[in-house]
N, C-alpha and C positions, 0 to 999 in steps of 0.2 A: 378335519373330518373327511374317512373317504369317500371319493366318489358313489361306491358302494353303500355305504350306511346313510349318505344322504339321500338317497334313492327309493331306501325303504320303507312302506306304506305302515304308517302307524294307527291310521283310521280308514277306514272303507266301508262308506254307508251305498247299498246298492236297493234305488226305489223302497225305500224305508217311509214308513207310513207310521203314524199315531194317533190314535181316537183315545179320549176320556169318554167314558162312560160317566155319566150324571143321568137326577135322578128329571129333569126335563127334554134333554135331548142329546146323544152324543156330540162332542166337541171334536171335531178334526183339528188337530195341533201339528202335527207334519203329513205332507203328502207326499208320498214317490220322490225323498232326496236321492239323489246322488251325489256324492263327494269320494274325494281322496284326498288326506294328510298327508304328505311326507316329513320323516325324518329329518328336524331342525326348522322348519317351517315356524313364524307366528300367524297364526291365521284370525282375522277378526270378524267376528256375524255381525252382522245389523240389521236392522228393519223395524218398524214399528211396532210397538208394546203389543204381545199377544203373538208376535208370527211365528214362536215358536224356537227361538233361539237356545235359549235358557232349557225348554224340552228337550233339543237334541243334547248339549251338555249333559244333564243329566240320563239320558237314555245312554250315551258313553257310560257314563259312572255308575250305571246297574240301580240308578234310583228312578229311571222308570224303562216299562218295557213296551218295546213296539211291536204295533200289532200286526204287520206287515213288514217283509221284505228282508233286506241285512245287514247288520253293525257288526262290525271288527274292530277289534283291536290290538294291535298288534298281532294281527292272524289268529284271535283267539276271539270268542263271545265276552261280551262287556261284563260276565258275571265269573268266567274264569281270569280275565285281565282285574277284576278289582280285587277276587283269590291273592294274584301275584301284587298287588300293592303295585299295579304299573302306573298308577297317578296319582300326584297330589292335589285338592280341589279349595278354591279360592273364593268364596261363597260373597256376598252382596254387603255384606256387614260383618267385621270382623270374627265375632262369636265367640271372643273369647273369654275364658271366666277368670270372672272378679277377683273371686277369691285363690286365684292362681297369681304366681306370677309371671312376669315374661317367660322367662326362662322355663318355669315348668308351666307353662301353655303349649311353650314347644314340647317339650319334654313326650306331652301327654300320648301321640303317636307313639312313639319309641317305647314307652313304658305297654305300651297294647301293644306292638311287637315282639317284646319282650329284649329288646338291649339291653347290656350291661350297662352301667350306671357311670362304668369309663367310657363303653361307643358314646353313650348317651351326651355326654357333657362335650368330648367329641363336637358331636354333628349339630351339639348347640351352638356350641362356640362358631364354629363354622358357618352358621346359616344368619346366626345373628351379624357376623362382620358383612356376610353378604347383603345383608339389610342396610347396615350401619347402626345397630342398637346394639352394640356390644358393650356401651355403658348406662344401657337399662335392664342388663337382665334380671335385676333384683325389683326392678318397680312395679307397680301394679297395674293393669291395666286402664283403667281409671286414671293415672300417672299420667298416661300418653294421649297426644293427641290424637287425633280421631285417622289423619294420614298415617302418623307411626304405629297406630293399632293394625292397621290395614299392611303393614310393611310386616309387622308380626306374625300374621297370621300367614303373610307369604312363605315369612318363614319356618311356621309350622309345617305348610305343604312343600314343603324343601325339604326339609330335618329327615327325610327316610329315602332321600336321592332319586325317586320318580323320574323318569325321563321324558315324563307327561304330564303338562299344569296343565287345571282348568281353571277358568278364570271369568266369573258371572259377574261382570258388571261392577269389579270392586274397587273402582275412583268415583262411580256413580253418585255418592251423595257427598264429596269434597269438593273447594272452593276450586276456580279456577287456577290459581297459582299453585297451592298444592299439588292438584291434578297433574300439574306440569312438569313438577318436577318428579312426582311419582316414574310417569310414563317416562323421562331421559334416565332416571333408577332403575326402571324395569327391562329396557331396552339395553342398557350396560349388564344387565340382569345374563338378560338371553344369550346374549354375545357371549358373557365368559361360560355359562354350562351346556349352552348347545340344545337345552329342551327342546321340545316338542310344546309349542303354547297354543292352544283354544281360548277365544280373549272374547265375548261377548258387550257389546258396547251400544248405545245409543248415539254416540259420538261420532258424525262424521269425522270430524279434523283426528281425532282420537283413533280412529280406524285407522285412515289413512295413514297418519303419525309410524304407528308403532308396525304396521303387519308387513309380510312377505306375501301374503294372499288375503284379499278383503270377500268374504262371502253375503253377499246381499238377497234377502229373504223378502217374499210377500208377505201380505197379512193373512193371516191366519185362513184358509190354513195352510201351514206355511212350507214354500216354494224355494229351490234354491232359482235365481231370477238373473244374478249374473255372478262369475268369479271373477276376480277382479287381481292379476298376478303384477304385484307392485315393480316400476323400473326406477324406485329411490333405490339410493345406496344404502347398505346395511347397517353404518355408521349414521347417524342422523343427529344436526342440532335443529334445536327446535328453529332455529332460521329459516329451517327451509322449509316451511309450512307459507314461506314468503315467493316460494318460486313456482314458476309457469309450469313444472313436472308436478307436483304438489296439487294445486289447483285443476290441473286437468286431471288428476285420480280422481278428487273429491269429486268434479262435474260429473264425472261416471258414473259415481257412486249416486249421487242424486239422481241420475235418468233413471237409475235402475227401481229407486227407492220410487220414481214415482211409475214409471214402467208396471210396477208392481202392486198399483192402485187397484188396475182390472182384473187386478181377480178378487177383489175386496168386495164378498157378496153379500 
């Protein structure tokens, strides 16, 4: 990658604010972020249920709007970046349907795009290897367990080449062993396509683990509180979640997570 493209700002939230409207009180869900993505970046949010992680996510992805301030994407508004299919989104729970199978689960983008039926099989084939399910594309969902569902649906938001995954918390409800090998699958992941990843997590060790930049959020409403620009190497086993570099991110990331208590009103 050159120097140049890795340089290039894929997100740029400047004092970016979000209120629901409900029918008791408005809810402030983000206040005045600022951020910047670049190009090739894993970046992972954290902070406790409610600070608004999962909102900014989606205010990327044109599923919800803010009521202040400004989001880019890719130098564009999040509703003309999702026009250009600039991202694939990785939801909390696989979602996929039953009565498909792997294969046309994936499929399903493509065919709303309108691929030919050879790109189609193509960029199945393709995303499935990148998973490692290229000898389930015939089973059914239901078939696989609950990690290889989740490897699916990564592959779904792969299947149309996005240069941008989001990604809402989707080891969230797998066991810790799974979990683990997910995250050294998803990090081989990033290495070979070079994406652009947004990884929201509740997972310290899990933050830290995978990102190139960890973003720590207050509670609601929620604050960017500290950025956190990783100095692990880019290659990672899970060993070094055993080492003194390791442990002093995570410490950080804790000060911040509690740092971020005082504005809890």
């Amino acid at each position: 990658m050159s120097d140049k493209l890795a340089s290039a700002t894929v997100i740029s939230a400047k004092k970016l604010s979000l209120v629901f409207q409900t029918a008791d009180a408005p809810v402030h869900a983000l206040s005045e972020v600022d951020l910047e993505i670049k190009k090739g970046e894993f970046v992972s949010f954290i902070g406790p249920s409610g600070c608004g992680k999962t909102t900014f996510l989606r205010a990327i992805a044109d599923l919800e709007q803010p009521t202040s301030g400004e989001l880019l994407v890719n130098g564009v508004t999040p509703s003309e970046a999702r026009e250009a299919r600039a991202y694939g989104y990785v939801f909390q729970h696989a979602s996929l349907f039953p009565w498909r199978t792997i294969e046309n689960n994936i499929a399903l983008p493509l065919e709303i795009m309108g691929y030919s039926k050879a790109e189609q099989k193509q960029r199945i084939d393709r995303t499935l290897e990148m998973v490692d399910l290229q000898d389930f594309a015939k089973k059914y969902p239901w078939q696989l367990s609950g990690g290889m569902q989740q490897r699916a649906s990564i592959a779904r938001s792969l299947a149309f080449d996005a240069d941008l995954l989001l990604m809402d918390e989707p080891f969230g409800a797998l066991d810790e062993i799974v979990r683990d090998h997910l995250n050294q699958q998803l990090l081989e992941l990033w290495a070979r396509t070079e994406k652009t990843i947004c990884f929201v997590t509740h997972s310290i060790s899990e933050a830290v683990y995978l990102s190139t930049k960890i973003v720590v959020m207050s509670p609601r409403p929620g604050r960017v509180i500290d950025i956190i620009h990783s100095t692990l190497p880019k290659q990672r086993s899970l060993d070094i979640r055993e080492s003194d570099e390791f442990r002093d991110i995570a410490q950080r990331v804790r000060e911040g997570l509690r740092a971020g208590q005082s504005y809890d009103g």
